[in-house]
C-alpha positions in Angstrom: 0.0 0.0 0.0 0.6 3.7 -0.5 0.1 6.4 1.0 -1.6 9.3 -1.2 -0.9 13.2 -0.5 -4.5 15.2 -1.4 -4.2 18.3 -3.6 -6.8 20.9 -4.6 -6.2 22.8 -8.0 -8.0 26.0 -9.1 -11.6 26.6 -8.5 -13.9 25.4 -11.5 -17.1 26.4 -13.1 -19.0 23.2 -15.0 -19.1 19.9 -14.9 -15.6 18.3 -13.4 -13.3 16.6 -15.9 -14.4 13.0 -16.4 -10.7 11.6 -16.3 -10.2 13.5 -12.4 -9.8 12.1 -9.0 -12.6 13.9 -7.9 -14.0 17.4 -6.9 -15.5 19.4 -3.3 -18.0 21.7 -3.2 -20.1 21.2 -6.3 -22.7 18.9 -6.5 -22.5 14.4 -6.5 -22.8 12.7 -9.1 -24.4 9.7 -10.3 -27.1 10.0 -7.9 -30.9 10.5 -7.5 -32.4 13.3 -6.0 -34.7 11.2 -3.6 -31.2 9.6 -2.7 -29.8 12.4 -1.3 -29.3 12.2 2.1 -31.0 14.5 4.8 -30.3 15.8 8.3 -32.1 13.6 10.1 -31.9 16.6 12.8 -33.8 18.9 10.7 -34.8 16.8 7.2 -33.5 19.2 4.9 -30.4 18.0 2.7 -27.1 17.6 3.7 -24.4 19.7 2.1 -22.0 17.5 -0.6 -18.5 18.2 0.7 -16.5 16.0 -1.6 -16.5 13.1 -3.9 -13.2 11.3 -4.2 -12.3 8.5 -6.5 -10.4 6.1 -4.1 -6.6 4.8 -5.4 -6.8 0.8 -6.8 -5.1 -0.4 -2.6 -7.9 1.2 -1.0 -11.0 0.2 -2.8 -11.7 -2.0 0.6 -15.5 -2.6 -0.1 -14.6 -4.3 -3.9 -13.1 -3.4 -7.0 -16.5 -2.0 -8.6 -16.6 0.7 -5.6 -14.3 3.4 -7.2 -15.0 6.0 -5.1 -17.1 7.8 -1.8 -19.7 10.9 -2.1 -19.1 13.0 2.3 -22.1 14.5 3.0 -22.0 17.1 6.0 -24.6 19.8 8.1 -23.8 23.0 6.1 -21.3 25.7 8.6 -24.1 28.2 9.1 -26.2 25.3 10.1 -23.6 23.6 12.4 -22.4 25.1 14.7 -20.8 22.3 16.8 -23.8 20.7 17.8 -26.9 19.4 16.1 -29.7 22.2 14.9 -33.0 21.3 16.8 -35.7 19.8 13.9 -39.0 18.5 15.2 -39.6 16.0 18.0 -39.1 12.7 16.2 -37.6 13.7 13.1 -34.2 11.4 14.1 -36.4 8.4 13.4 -38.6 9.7 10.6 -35.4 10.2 8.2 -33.4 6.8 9.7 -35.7 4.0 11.4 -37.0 1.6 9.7 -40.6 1.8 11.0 -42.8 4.6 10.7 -43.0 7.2 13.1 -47.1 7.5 14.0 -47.1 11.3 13.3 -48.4 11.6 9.8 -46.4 15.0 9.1 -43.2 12.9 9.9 -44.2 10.0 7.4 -43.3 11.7 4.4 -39.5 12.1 5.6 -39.8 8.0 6.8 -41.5 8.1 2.9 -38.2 9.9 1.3 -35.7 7.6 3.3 -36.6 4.3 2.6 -35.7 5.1 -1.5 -32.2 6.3 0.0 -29.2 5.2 -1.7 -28.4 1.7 -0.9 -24.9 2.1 -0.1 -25.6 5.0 2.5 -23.6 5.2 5.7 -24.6 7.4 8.5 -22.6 8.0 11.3 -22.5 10.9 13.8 -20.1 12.6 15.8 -19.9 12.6 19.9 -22.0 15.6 19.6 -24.4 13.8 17.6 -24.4 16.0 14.4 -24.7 14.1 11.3 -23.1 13.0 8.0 -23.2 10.7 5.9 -21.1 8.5 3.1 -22.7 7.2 -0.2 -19.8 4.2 -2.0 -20.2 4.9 -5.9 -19.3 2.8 -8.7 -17.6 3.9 -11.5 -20.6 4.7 -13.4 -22.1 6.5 -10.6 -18.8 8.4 -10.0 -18.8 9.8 -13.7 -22.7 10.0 -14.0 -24.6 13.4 -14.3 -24.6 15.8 -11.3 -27.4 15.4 -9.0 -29.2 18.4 -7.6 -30.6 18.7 -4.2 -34.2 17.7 -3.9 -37.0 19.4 -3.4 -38.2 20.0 0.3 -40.4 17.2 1.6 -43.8 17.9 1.2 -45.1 18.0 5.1 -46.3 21.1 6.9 -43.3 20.8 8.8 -41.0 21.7 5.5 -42.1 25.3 5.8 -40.5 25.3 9.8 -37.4 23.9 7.8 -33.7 26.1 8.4 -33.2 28.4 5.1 -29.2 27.1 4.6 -27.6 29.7 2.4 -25.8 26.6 0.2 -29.7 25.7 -0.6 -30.0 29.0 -2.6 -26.3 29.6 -4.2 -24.6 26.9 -3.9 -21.8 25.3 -1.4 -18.6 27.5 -2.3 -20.4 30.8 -2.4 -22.1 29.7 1.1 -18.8 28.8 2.6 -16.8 32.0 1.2 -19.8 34.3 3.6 -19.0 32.0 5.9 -15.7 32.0 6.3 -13.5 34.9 4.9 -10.1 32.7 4.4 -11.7 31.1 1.2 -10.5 32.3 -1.8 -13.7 34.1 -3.8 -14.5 31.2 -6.2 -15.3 31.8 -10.4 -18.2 33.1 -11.4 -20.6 30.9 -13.3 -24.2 30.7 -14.5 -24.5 27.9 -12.3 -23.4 28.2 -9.2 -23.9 24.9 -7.8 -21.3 23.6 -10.3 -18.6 25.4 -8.8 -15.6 23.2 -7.4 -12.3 22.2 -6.8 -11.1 19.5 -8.6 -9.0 16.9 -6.3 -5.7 15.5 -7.2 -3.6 12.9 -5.3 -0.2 11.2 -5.6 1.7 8.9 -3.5 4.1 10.4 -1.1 8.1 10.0 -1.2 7.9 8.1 2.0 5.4 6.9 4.9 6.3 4.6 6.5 2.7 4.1 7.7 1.3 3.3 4.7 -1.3 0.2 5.4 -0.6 0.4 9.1 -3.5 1.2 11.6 -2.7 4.9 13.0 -2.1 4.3 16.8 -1.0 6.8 19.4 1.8 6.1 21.9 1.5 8.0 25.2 5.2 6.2 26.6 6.9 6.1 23.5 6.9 2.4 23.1 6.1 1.5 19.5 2.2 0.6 19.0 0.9 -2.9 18.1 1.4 -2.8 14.2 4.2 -0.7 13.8 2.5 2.5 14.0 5.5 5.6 13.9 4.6 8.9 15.4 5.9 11.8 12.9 7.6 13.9 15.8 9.5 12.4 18.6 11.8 14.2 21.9 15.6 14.6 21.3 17.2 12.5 23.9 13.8 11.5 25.1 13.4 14.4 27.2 9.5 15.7 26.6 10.3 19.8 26.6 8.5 21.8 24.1 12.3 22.5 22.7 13.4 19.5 22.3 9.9 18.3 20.0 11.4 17.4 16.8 9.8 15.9 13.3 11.5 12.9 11.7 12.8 13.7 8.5 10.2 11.2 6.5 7.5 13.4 7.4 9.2 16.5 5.4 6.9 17.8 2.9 3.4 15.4 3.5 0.3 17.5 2.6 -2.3 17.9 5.4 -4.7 16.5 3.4 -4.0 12.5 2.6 -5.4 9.1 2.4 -4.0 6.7 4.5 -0.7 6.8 5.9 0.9 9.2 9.2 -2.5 10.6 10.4 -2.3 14.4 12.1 -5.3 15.3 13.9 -5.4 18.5 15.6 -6.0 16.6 19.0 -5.9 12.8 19.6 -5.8 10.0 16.9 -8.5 7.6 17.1 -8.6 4.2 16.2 -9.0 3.9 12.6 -8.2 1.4 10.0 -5.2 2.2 7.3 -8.0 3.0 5.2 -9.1 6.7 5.8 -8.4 10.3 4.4 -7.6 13.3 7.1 -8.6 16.6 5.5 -9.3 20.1 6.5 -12.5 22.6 6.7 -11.8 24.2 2.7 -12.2 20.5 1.5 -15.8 21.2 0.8 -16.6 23.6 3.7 -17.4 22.4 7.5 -17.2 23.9 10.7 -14.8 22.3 12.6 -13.7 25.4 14.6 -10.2 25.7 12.6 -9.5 21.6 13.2 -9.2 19.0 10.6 -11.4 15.4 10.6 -10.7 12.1 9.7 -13.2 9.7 7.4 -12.3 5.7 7.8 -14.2 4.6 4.7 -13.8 0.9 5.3 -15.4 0.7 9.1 -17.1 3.7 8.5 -15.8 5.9 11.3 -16.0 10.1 11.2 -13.9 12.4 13.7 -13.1 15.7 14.1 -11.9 18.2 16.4 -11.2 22.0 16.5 -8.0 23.3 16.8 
């Protein structure tokens, strides 16, 4: 295995090229609009963050999944913990019976034709996202727009996300101010970053379970830390980074994970990326995806 640095190129206006890696912001592709997830906080859809066609040593779920749709609460609707919806809404848009209320039922309705590789996982705040496996078709299909509200009398009680009316990249350039302004386009939901990776020079961590060490021992698995103590005295002067680590991008799949606080326990196969990689709110942190168990973390820096 390899371990892949993550690279975003100049912002975009149109469809992404059909030979890339993948995009963020924008819109998915490949999908159905009823297939889109929702916030099962509030029911309205989830933002698309990124789509990212997965290198051949870390298609984990099979050779014809090619790549992963993130779906994520939009930052003016997140602001660390989950936006109140209705009472019961939780269950309307994820369990599998029901709910009694009939102005929940349409949302119960819209998830049961949800897409039928759909992950949902939350955080330990218990905000929401979501992962959608594509195939290859899927993953260079048409773009999907967001749906249209559910029709229940609770739609009109629905949060008004900026993202819903112009798009992902304009919403996350009001909302935060380091963002580069994005092109100008017709359309605005079609502007994006195309993604590019490439493996790194050396990690020696590539295919190994990232572990943290709190008595410098090595971890089970051969796990190496990127920094260690000169003369194994822990003083803020004498922190020091190995040498392999010169030069990897903060954004990577697999390989020497970085969090902003404490690794958690992830499989080799994950990406680590940053709030510009298609616009969260994780107060100036980074997050970590594991797309083969299916595990999300994040924490603010």
């Amino acid at each position: 295995m390899q371990a892949y640095d993550v690279l975003l190129e100049d912002w975009r206006a149109g469809m992404p090229a059909p030979d890339g890696q993948g995009w963020c912001f924008g819109l998915p592709q490949g999908l159905r609009p009823e297939q889109w997830p929702l916030d099962p906080h509030t029911g309205v859809p989830m933002m698309h963050g990124f789509t990212l066609l997965l290198p051949e040593d870390y298609r984990v779920h099979g050779p014809d999944l090619v790549a992963v749709s993130f779906f994520a609460a939009a930052p003016d609707g997140f602001d660390g913990s989950p936006m109140d919806g209705p009472e019961g809404m939780a269950e309307a848009v994820t369990a599998e019976a029901p709910p009694s209320d009939p102005a929940l039922r349409p949302y119960w309705d819209r998830a049961q034709r949800s897409h039928p590789r759909l992950t949902r996982m939350e955080d330990i705040l218990g905000c929401a996202f979501a992962v959608i496996l594509l195939t290859a078709e899927e993953f260079a299909g048409p773009p999907c727009r967001p749906p249209a509200p559910v029709d229940s009398p609770l739609a009109a009680g629905a949060p008004a996300l900026d993202w819903l009316s112009r798009g992902s990249a304009a919403a996350y350039e009001a909302f935060n101010a380091r963002l580069a302004p994005p092109v100008a386009a017709d359309d605005p939901f079609l502007i994006h970053r195309p993604i590019r990776w490439q493996p790194r020079a050396s990690d020696p961590n590539a295919g190994k379970p990232p572990r943290e060490s709190w008595d410098g021992a090595p971890p089970d698995g051969g796990y190496q830390s990127y920094f260690y103590w000169l003369d194994g005295k822990v003083e803020v002067e004498n922190w020091r980074e190995h040498d392999w680590a010169a030069g990897h991008a903060p954004m990577h799949i697999g390989g020497t994970m970085r969090p902003v606080q404490a690794i958690p326990e992830f499989s080799p196969y994950y990406i680590e990326f940053e709030e510009d990689f298609g616009g969260y709110n994780f107060g100036g942190g980074n997050a970590q995806l594991d797309f083969k168990e299916m595990k999300f973390d994040w924490a603010c820096g």
